[in-house]
Each structure stands twice: as structure tokens, then as C-alpha cells.
VOPAGU-2260 file (C-alpha; in pm, 1 decimal, decimal comma):
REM VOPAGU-2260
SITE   aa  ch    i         X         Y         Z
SITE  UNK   A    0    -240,2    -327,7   -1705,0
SITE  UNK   A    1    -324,5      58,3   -1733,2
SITE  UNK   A    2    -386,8     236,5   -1442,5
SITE  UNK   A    3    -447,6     551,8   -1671,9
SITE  UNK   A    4    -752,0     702,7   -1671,6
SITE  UNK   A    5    -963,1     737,4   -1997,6
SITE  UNK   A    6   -1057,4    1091,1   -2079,9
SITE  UNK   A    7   -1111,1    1273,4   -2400,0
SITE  UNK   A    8    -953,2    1554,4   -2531,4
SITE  UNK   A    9   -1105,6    1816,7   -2394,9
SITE  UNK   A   10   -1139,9    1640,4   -2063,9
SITE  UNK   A   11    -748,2    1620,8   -2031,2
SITE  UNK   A   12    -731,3    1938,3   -2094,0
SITE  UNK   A   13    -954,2    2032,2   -1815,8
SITE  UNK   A   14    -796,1    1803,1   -1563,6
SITE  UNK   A   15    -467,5    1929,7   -1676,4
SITE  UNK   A   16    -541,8    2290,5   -1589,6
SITE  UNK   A   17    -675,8    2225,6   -1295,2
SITE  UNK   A   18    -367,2    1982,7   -1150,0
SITE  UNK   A   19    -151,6    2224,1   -1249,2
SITE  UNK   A   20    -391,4    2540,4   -1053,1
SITE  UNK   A   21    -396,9    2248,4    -761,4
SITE  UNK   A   22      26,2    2309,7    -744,3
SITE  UNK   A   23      77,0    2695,2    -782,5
SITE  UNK   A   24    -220,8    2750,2    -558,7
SITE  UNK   A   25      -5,7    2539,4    -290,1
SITE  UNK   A   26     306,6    2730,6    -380,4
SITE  UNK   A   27     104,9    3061,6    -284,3
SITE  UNK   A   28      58,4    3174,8    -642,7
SITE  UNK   A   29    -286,1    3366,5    -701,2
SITE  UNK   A   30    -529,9    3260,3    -961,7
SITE  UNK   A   31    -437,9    3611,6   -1177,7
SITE  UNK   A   32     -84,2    3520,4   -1152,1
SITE  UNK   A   33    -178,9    3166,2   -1247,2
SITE  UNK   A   34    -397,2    3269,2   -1547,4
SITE  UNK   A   35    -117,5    3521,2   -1653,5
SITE  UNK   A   36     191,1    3232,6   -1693,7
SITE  UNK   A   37     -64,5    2988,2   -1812,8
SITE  UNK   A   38    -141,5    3200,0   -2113,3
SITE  UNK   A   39     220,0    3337,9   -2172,1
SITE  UNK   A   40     426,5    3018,4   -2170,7
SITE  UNK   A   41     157,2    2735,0   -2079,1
SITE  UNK   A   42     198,4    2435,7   -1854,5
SITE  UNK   A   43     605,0    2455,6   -1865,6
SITE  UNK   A   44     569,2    2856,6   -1788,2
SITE  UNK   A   45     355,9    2742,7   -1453,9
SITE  UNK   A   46     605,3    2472,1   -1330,8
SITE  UNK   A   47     886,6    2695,7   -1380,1
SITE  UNK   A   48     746,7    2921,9   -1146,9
SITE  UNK   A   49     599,0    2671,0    -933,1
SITE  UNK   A   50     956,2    2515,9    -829,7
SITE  UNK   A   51    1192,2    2774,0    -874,4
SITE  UNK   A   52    1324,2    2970,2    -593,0
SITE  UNK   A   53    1137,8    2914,8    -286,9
SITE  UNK   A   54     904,5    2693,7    -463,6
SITE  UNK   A   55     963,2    2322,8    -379,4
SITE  UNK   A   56     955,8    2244,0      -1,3
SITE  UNK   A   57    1061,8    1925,5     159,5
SITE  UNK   A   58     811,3    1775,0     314,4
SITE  UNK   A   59     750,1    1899,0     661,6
SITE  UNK   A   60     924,0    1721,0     986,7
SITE  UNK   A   61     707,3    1595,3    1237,5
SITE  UNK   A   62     894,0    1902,7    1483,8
SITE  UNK   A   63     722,9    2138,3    1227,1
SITE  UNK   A   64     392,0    1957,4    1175,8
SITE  UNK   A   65     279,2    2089,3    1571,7
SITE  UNK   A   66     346,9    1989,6    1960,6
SITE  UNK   A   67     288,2    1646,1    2105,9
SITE  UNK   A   68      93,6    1507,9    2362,3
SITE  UNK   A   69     -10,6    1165,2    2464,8
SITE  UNK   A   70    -379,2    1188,3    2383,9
SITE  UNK   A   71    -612,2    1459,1    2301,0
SITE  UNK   A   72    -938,0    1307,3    2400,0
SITE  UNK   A   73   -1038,8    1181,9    2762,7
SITE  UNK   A   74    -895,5     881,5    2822,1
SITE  UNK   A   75   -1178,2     783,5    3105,0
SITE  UNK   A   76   -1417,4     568,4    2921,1
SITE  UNK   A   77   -1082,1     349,7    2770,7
SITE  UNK   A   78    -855,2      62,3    2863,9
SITE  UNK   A   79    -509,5     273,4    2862,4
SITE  UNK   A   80    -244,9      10,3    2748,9
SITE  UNK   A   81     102,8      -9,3    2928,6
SITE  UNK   A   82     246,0      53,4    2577,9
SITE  UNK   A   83      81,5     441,6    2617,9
SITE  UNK   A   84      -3,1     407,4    2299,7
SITE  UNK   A   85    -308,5     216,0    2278,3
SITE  UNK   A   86    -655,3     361,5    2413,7
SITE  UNK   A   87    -888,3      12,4    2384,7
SITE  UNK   A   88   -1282,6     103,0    2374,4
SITE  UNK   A   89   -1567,5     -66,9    2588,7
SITE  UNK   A   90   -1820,4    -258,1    2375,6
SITE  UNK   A   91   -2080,6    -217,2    2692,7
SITE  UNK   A   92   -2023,6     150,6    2632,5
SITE  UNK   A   93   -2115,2     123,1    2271,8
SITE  UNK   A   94   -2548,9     186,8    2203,8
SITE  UNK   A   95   -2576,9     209,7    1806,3
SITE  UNK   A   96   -2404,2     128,4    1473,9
SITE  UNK   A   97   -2205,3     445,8    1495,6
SITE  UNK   A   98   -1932,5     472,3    1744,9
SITE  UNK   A   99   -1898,7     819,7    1891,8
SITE  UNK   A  100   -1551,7     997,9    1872,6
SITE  UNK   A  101   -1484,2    1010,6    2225,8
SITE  UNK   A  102   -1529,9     612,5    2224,0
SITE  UNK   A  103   -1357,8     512,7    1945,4
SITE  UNK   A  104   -1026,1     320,1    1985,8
SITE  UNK   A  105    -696,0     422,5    1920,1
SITE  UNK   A  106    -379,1     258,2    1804,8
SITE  UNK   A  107     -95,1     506,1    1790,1
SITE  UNK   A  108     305,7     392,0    1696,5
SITE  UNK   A  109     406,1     776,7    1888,2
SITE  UNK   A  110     258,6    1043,7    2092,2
SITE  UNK   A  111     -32,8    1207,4    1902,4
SITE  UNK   A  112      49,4    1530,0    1681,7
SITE  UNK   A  113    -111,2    1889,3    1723,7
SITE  UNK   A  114     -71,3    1974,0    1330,8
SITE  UNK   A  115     -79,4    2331,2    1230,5
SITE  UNK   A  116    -316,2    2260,4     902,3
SITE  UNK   A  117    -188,8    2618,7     786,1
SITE  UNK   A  118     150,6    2463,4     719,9
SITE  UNK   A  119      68,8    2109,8     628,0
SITE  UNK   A  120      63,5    2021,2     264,2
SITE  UNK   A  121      99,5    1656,6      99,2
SITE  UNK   A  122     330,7    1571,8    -136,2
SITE  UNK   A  123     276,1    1317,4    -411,5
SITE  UNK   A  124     601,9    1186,1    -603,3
SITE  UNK   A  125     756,1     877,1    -706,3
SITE  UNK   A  126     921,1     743,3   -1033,8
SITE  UNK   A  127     584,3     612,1   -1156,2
SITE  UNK   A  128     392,3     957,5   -1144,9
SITE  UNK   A  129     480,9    1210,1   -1418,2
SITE  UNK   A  130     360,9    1526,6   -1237,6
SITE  UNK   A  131     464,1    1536,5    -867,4
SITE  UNK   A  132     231,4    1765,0    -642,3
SITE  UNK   A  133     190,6    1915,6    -307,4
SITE  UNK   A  134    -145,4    1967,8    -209,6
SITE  UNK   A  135    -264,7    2210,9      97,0
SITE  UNK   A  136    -538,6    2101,0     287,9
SITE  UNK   A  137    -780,6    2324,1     102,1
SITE  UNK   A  138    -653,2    2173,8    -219,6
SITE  UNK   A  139    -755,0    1847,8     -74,1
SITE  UNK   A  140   -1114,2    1956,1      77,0
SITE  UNK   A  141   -1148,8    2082,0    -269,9
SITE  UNK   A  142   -1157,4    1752,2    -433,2
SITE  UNK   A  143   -1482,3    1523,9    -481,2
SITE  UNK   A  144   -1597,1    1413,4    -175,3
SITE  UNK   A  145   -1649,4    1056,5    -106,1
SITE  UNK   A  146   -1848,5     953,1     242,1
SITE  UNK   A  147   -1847,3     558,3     304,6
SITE  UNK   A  148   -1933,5     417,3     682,9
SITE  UNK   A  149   -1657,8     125,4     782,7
SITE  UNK   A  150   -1560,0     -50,5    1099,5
SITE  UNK   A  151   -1136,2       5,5    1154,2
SITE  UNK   A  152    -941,8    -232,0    1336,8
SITE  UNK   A  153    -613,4    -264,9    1494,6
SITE  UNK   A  154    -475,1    -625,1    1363,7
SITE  UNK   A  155    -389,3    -685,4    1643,1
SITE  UNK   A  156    -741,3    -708,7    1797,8
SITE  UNK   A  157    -812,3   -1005,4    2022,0
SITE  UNK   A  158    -457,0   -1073,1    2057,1
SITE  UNK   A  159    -485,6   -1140,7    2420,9
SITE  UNK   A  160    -737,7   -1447,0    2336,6
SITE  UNK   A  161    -418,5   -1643,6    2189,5
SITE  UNK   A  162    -353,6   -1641,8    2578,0
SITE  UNK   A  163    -668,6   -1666,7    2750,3
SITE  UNK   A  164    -810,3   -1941,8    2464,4
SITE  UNK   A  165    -510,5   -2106,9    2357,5
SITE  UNK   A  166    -281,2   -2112,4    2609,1
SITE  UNK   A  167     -35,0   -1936,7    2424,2
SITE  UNK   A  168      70,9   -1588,8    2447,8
SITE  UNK   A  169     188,2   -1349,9    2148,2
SITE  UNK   A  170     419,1   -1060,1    2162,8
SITE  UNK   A  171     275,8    -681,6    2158,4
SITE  UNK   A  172      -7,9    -485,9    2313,8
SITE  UNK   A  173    -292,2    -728,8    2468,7
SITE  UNK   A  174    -622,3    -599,4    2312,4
SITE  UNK   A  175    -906,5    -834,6    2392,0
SITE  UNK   A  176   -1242,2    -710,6    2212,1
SITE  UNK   A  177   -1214,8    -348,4    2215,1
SITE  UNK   A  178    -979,1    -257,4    1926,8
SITE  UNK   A  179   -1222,2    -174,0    1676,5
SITE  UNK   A  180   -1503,3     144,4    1597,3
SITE  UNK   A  181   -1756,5     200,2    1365,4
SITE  UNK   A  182   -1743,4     522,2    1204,4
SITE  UNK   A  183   -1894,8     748,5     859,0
SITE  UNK   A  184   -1601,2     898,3     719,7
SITE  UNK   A  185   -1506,8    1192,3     475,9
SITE  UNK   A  186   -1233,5    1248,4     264,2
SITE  UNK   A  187   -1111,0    1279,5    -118,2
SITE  UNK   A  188   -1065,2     937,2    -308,1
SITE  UNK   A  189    -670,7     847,2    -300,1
SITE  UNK   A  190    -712,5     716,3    -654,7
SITE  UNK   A  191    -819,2    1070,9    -743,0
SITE  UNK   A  192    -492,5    1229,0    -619,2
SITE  UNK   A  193    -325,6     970,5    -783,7
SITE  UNK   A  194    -459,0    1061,3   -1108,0
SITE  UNK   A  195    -366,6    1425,9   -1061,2
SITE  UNK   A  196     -46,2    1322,6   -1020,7
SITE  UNK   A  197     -25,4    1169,5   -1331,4
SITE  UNK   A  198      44,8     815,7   -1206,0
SITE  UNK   A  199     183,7     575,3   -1457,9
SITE  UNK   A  200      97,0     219,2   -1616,0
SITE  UNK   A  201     430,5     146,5   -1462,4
SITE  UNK   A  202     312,3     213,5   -1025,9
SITE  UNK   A  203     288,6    -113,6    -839,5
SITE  UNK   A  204     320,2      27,9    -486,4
SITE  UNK   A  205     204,2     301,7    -276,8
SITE  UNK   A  206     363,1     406,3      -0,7
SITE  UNK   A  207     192,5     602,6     259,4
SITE  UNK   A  208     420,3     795,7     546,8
SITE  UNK   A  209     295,6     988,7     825,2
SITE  UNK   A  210     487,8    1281,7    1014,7
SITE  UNK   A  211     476,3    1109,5    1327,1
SITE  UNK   A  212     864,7    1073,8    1329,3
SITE  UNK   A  213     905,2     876,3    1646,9
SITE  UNK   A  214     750,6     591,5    1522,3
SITE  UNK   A  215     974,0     323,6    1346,2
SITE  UNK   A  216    1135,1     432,4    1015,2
SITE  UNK   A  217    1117,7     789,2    1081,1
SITE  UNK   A  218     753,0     842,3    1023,8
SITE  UNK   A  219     512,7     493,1    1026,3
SITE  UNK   A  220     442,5     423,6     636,3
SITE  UNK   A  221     259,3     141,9     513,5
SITE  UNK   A  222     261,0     -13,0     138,1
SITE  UNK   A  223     -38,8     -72,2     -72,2
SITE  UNK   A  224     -20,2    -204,5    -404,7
SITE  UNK   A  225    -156,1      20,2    -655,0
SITE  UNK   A  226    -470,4    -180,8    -742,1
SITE  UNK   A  227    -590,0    -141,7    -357,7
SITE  UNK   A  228    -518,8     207,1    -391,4
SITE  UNK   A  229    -674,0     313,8    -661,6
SITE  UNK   A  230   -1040,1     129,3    -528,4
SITE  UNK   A  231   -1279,7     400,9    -501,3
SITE  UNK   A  232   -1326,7     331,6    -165,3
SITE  UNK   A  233    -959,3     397,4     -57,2
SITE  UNK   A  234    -976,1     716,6      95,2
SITE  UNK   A  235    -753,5    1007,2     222,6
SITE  UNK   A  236    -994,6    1097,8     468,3
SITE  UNK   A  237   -1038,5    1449,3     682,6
SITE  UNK   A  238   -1410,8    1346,0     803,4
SITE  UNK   A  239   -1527,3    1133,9    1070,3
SITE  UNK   A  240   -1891,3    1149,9    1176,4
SITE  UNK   A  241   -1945,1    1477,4    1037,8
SITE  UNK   A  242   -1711,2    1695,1    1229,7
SITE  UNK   A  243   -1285,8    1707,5    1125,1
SITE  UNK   A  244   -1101,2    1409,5    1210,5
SITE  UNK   A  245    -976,0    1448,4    1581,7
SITE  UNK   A  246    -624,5    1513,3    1631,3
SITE  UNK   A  247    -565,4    1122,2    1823,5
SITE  UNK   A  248    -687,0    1034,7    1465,3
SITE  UNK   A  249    -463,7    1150,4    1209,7
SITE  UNK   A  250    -571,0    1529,0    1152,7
SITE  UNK   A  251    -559,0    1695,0     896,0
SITE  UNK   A  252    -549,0    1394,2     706,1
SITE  UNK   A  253    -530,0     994,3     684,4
SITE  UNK   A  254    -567,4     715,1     480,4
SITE  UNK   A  255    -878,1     475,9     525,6
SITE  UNK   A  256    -835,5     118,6     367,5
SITE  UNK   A  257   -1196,5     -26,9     435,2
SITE  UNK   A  258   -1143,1    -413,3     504,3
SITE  UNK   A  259    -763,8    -373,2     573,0
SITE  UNK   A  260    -601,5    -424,6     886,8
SITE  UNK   A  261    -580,5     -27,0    1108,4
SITE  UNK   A  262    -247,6       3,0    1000,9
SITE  UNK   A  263    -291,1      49,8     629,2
SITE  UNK   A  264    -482,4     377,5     743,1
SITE  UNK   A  265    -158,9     574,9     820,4
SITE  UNK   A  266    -283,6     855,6    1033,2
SITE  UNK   A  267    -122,5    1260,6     996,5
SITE  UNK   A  268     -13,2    1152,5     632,9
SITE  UNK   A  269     261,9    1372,9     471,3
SITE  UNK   A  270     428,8    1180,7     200,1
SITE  UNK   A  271     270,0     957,8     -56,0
SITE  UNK   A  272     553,7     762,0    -283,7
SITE  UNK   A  273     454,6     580,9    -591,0
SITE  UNK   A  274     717,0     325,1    -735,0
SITE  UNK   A  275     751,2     118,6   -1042,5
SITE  UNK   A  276     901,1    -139,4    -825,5
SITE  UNK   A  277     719,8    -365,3    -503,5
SITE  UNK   A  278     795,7    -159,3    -144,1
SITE  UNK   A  279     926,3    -282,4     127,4
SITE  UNK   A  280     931,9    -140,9     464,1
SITE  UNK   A  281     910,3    -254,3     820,6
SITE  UNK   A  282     559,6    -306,2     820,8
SITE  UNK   A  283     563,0    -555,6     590,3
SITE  UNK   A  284     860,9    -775,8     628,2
SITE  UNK   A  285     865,6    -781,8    1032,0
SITE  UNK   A  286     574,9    -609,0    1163,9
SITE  UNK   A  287     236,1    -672,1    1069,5
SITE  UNK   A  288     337,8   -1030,7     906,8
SITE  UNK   A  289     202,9   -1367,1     991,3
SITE  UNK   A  290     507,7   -1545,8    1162,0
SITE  UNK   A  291     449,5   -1938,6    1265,6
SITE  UNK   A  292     503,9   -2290,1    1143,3
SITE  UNK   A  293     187,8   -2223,6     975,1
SITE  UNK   A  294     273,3   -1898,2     737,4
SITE  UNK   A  295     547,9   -1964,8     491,7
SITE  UNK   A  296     784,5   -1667,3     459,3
SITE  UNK   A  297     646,3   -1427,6     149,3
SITE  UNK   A  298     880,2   -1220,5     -79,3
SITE  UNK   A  299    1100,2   -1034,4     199,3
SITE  UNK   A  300     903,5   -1070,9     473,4
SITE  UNK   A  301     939,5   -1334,4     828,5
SITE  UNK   A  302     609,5   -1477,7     687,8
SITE  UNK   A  303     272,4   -1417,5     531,5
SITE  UNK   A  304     210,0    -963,7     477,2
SITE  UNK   A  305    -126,8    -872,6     703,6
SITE  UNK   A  306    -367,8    -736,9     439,5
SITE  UNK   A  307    -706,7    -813,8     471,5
SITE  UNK   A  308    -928,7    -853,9     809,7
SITE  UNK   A  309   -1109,7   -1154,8     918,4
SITE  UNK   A  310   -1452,6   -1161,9    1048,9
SITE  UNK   A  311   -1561,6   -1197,1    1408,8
SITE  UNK   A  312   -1773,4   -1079,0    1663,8
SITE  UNK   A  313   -1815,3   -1025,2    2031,7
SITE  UNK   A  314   -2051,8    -953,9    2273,3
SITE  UNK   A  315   -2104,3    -561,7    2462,1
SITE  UNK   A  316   -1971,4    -720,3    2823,5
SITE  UNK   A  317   -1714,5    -639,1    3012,3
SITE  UNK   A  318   -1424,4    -900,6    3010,0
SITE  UNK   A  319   -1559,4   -1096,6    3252,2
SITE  UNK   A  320   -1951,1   -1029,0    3313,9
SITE  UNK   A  321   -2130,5   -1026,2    3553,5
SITE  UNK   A  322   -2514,1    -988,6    3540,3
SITE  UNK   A  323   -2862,6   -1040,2    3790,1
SITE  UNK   A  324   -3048,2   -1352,5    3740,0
SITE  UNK   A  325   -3372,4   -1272,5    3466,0
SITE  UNK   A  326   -3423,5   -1207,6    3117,5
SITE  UNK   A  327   -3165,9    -979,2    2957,9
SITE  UNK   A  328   -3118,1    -885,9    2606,8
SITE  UNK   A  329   -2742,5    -874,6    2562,4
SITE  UNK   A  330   -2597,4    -705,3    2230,2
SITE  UNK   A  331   -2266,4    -725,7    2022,7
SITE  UNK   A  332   -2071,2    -659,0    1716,5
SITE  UNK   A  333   -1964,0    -837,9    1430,4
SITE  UNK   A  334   -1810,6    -781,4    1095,5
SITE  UNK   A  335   -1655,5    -875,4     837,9
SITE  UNK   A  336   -1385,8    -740,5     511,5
SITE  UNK   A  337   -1627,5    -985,7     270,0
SITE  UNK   A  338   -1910,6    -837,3     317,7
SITE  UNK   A  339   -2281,0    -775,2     520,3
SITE  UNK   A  340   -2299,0   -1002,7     809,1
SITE  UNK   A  341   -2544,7   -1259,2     756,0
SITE  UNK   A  342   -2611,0   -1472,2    1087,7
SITE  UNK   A  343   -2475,7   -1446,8    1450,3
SITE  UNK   A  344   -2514,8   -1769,9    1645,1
SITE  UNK   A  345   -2458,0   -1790,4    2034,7
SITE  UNK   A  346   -2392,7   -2119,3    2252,4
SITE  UNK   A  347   -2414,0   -2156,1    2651,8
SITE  UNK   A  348   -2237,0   -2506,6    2579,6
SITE  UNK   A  349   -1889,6   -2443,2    2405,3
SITE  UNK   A  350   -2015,3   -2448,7    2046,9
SITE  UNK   A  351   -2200,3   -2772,1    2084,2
SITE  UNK   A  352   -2530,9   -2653,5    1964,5
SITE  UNK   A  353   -2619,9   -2291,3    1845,5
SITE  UNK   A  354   -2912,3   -2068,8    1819,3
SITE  UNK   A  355   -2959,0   -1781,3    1608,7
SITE  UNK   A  356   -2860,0   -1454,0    1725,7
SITE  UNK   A  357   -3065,6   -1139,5    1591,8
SITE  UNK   A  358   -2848,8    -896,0    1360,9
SITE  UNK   A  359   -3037,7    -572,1    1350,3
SITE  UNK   A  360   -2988,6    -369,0    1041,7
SITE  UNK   A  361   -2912,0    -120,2     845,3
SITE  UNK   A  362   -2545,7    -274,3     735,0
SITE  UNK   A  363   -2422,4     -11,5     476,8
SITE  UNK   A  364   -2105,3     -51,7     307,7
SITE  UNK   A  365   -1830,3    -159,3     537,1
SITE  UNK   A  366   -2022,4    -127,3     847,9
SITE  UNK   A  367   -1999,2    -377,1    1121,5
SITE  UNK   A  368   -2347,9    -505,5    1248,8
SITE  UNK   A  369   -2515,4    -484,3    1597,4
SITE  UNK   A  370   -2654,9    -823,6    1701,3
SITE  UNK   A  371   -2910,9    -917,8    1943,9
SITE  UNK   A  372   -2992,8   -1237,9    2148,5
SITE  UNK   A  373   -3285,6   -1267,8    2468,1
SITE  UNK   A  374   -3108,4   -1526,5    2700,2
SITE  UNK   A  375   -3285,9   -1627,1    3038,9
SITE  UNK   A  376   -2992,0   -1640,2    3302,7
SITE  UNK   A  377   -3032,4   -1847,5    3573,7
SITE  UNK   A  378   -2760,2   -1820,4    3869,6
SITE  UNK   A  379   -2419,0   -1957,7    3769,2
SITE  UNK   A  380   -2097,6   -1957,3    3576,4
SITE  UNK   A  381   -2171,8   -1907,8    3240,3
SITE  UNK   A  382   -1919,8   -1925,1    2898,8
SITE  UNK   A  383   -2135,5   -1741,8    2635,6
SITE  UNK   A  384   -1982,0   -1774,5    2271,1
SITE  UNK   A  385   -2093,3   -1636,2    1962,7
SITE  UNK   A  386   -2010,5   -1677,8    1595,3
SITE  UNK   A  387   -2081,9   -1466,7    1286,3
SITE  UNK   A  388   -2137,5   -1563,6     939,7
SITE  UNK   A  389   -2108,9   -1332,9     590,7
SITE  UNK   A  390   -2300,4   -1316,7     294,3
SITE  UNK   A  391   -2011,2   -1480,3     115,9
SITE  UNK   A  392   -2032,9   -1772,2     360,8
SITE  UNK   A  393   -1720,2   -1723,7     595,4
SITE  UNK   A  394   -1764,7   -1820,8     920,3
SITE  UNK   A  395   -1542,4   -1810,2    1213,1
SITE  UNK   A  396   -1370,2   -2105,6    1257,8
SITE  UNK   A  397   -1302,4   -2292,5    1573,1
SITE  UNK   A  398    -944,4   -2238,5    1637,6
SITE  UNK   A  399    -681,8   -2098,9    1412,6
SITE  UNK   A  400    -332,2   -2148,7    1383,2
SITE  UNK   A  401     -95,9   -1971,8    1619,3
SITE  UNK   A  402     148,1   -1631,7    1465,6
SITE  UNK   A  403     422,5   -1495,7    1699,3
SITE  UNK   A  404     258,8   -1135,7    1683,2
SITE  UNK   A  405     -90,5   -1221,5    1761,0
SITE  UNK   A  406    -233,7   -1075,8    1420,5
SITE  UNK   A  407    -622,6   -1166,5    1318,6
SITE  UNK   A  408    -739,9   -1386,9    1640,6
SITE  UNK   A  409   -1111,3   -1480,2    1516,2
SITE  UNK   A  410   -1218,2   -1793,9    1714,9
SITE  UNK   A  411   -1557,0   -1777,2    1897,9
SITE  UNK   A  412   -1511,7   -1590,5    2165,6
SITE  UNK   A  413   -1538,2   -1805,0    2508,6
SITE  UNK   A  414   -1695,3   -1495,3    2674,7
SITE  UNK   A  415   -1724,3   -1560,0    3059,8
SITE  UNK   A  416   -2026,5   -1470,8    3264,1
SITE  UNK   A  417   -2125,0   -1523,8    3620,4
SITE  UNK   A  418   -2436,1   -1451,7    3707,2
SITE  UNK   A  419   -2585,8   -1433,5    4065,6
């Protein structure tokens, strides 16, 4: 398989003078300087000078990249996990398809960073690239722009329902419906980066690491494999919902995996590594791995590697509800990696009988979808459930096995209601 892209002549030459104006711009080299060793000695004239004294930096520690704090944003409107890492968002306080920043969730493995963007840079190597580069944050915001709307979610989401529903408690932070936004994001296709680093027929994984350096492994990193990181629609994003991405989410820049699992989106990125050979790290052998009689163990991992999301969907009530007696029109959320939601049922009768919910639109790209349903309430203890189904025909299925970690919970949600 080549991963190459197809240009013709004079396109690679155009590409090639601009990665290599991308590399001495980010090694402080003017564009008259630049012009100057291009025409004297060419491309091997501008990487000389480009990593000779002074010229190649390490890539910057997270002590470098800016303070620390906790959290950035108010923390009022949030469920603030005993982990002090986890900020879970309200559904109730959620109104349209587009979650505002100071509502959506956050899932943090450290404190979050205060990066000086006048110091960062990203660095692109790797034995399966042939031109390794370090990119400023201008020489990123110079790129194409790509803008896609997608739902992120922790994996983790719903984890507390393998207690609550099954009986059964997992290990880790217990989210129950609130670890997952809605947002339109900006940012540079990673592909396109990729390219200008010359990657090679030979890359199979990509390995993303943040400067967060009190997470595990020095700085949390996540693998992709090169054909998930070269879709279009993998992004190194510095947008969300038109204004920079907030520090508590990974400015000056992150990745943004739609349909992945959160922690494929490695937030503050600072190293991208691109090997000839499969990746390994933490967070795919022990964390973020399906682990149970159920998931056979997969290449070096305890069991099955998290990839993909699942679809679900939950109501915009508190966990439990309470409501008045009367008509109400209650709302939720549902989504899924496969594609637009189709149809959102709802039971008052544990999933005996269903009626169709109403899922308003638009759904664009990897949006979630806001669902409606009227429902009477008379006085009384209620268990309201819902269930969503794709355009590819998933549906959420009534109980799934159990995993150790608590990873992609999507039964029908036994949502608990009193009303009086």
C-alpha cells in the first residue's frame, strides 16, 4: 500500500519549496534569507542551515510549555470527579446541537497546561518520514483549514452504569451520562502534515504525545495506525466553536479522531512519531483495552485495543429526576461512530414495548443528534429508557458483556424518574 501522495512534477516541486519554507521559517530564518540559500545551494543549502548550530531543538518539556493549574474554566455547572481530573457535563444544562465551551466535558490524565504558543512548535519525525519538521503554530494556522462538527467522548462514558445496571462495578473514574460534547472544530488535516513530512509507504503507526508530562509515560501519547491518520477527517485541531481551543482543551493544539474513543484526541500535542513498525504504549496494551472473559488478549495488549465508539443515547435529566405531574417534553442525545442517527425509541416498561422518539435535525458529519419525546407523567416512580438506532442499522443492545475498566457501556439507559 502507498501512502504517497500523487503529484506531478511541478506540483512536487511546489510542495517541496514550501515544506522546506515551513522548517526555516520555524528555525527563525526570514523569507530573504530563505530565498538566498534556496537559490545558492538548493534544498541541501536550506537544511544545512536549518539544523546546524542552534537549529534543531528538542522538543519542549512540559516545565517549558507554561504553568499548571487544575482547570481554567468554571468548574460550577460540572460534576468535579474525586480523580481531579475529570469535569463531567449536565445534559439538562445542554439546549442545542452545539455544546458551549464552558459546558463541555473534560477528561484530563494531569493538571491542565498554560502553553506559551510563542515557544511551542511540533515536531514531526520517525523512521518512516524522509523529511522531519517542526512546525510553529503559525506554520500550522497556515495550512488548509478543515472545519467538521463531531461529538467527543471519554471511553469511559457510562462507566458507572456497569454498577448501577449490572451489578458490577469497573475500575476508574465513574462517569454516568455526562462524558461527552458536541462541538464544530478547526484545525489543519494531520494527513496534510504528514505529507509535508514526507511520510513513507513504509509508516504503519502514528504516535501522538502531548507535553503534559505528569501523565503516564512522560507525556499521554496515543497510537493510530497510519490509515486512521491519514482520513481527511483526522484533524490537528486549534478551533473549537469559532474561538481558539481553551487551554482545559489542549491549546495550542490537539488531535481530533471523529468516531474514536476521547483519548485518541491527545490534547497540548508536541511530538508526532511515525514508525515502520506497529506502536505500543500504555494506552494500548493496559489502558484503554477491553479486559474480560469476553475480549481475547490482542497483539500485546490485556485484551481487545479501544478504537472505535459505540452508539447510545440518554436523556437531558439529572441522575435521578424528578419532575411535576403534566405534559412535559423531555429531550436527549444520541450518537453514533457509524453514522446519522436514525430512530430513538423510549419505554416506561423496561424495554417491553417502544415508541418512537423524535430526532430533530440537522445531523452534519459526526454530530450527535437531539431527540425529542411528549410523555404525560402521572404521579409515581418512573424508569424511562431510551434506545437509538443508525443509518447503518446498529442498535443498542440490551446488555453487553462486562470489561474490568468499564470502556463503551451502551445498554438502554434505565433512567429513573419520580414524579409527584
Amino acid at each position: 500500500m502507498s501512502v504517497e501522495h500523487e503529484r506531478s512534477g511541478p506540483e512536487k516541486v511546489a510542495a517541496e519549496a514550501a515544506r522546506l519554507w515551513l522548517l526555516a521559517r520555524g528555525r527563525g530564518i526570514d523569507q530573504r534569507r530563505f530565498l538566498q540559500l534556496l537559490s545558492v545551494g538548493g534544498a541541501a543549502t536550506v537544511l544545512a542551515a536549518c539544523t546546524g548550530p542552534g537549529g534543531r531543538r528538542a522538543t519542549p518539556a512540559a516545565s517549558e510549555a507554561g504553568d499548571a493549574k487544575a482547570w481554567f474554566k468554571d468548574t460550577a455547572p460540572f460534576v468535579v470527579h474525586d480523580d481531579g481530573k475529570s469535569l463531567e457535563a449536565r445534559l439538562e444544562h445542554m439546549e442545542g446541537l452545539i455544546t458551549p465551551n464552558h459546558l463541555f466535558f473534560v477528561r484530563n490524565n494531569s493538571v491542565s497546561l498554560d502553553v506559551d504558543v510563542a515557544n511551542w512548535w511540533l515536531s514531526v519525525t520517525g523512521d518512516a518520514v524522509a523529511n522531519p519538521l517542526e512546525l510553529t503554530y503559525d506554520d500550522i494556522r497556515n495550512l488548509p483549514r478543515r472545519t467538521l462538527v463531531s461529538y467527543l467522548e471519554c471511553a469511559g462514558n457510562q462507566r458507572a452504569m456497569f454498577g448501577l445496571v449490572q451489578g458490577r462495578a469497573a475500575a476508574g473514574t465513574q462517569w454516568q451520562t455526562g462524558g461527552v460534547s458536541n462541538g464544530e472544530w478547526g484545525g489543519v488535516a494531520l494527513g496534510e502534515v504528514l505529507r509535508l513530512a514526507g511520510i513513507t509507504e513504509r509508516a504503519v503507526s502514528v504516535l501522538l504525545i502531548g507535553l503534559d508530562s505528569d501523565s503516564p509515560e512522560g507525556g499521554f501519547r496515543r497510537v493510530l495506525p497510519v490509515e486512521k491518520a491519514l482520513h481527511p477527517d483526522t484533524l490537528l485541531a486549534y478551533a473549537l466553536n469559532g474561538g481558539a481551543l481553551p487551554k482545559d482543551h489542549g491549546f495550542p493544539l490537539r488531535a481530533l479522531v471523529p468516531g474514536w474513543v476521547g483519548s485518541s484526541s491527545v490534547k497540548w500535542l508536541g511530538r508526532i512519531e511515525v514508525s515502520a513498525e506497529r506502536l505500543w504504549t500504555r494506552n494500548t496494551t493496559t489502558s484503554y483495552v477491553l479486559i474480560g472473559d469476553d475480549y481475547p488478549p490482542e497483539g500485546e495488549a490485556l485484551g481487545q485495543v479501544v478504537t472505535t465508539q459505540v452508539i447510545k443515547s440518554a436523556l437531558a435529566l439529572p441522575w435521578p429526576a424528578e419532575l411535576r405531574a403534566g405534559l412535559h417534553r423531555l429531550r436527549g442525545y444520541a450518537h453514533s461512530p457509524a453514522g446519522q442517527v436514525r430512530k430513538v425509541e423510549w419505554s416506561l416498561d423496561s424495554g417491553q414495548t417502544w415508541r418512537d422518539a423524535t430526532v430533530r435535525g440537522p445531523q452534519v458529519q459526526y454530530s450527535w443528534a437531539v431527540f425529542e419525546l411528549e410523555w404525560d407523567a402521572q404521579p409515581g416512580e418512573y424508569t424511562v429508557m431510551t434506545r437509538a438506532t443508525d443509518a447503518a442499522g446498529n442498535t443498542q443492545p440490551p446488555e453487553i458483556p462486562f470489561n474490568e475498566k468499564g470502556y463503551l457501556f451502551n445498554q438502554p439507559l434505565p433512567h429513573p424518574v419520580r414524579v409527584r
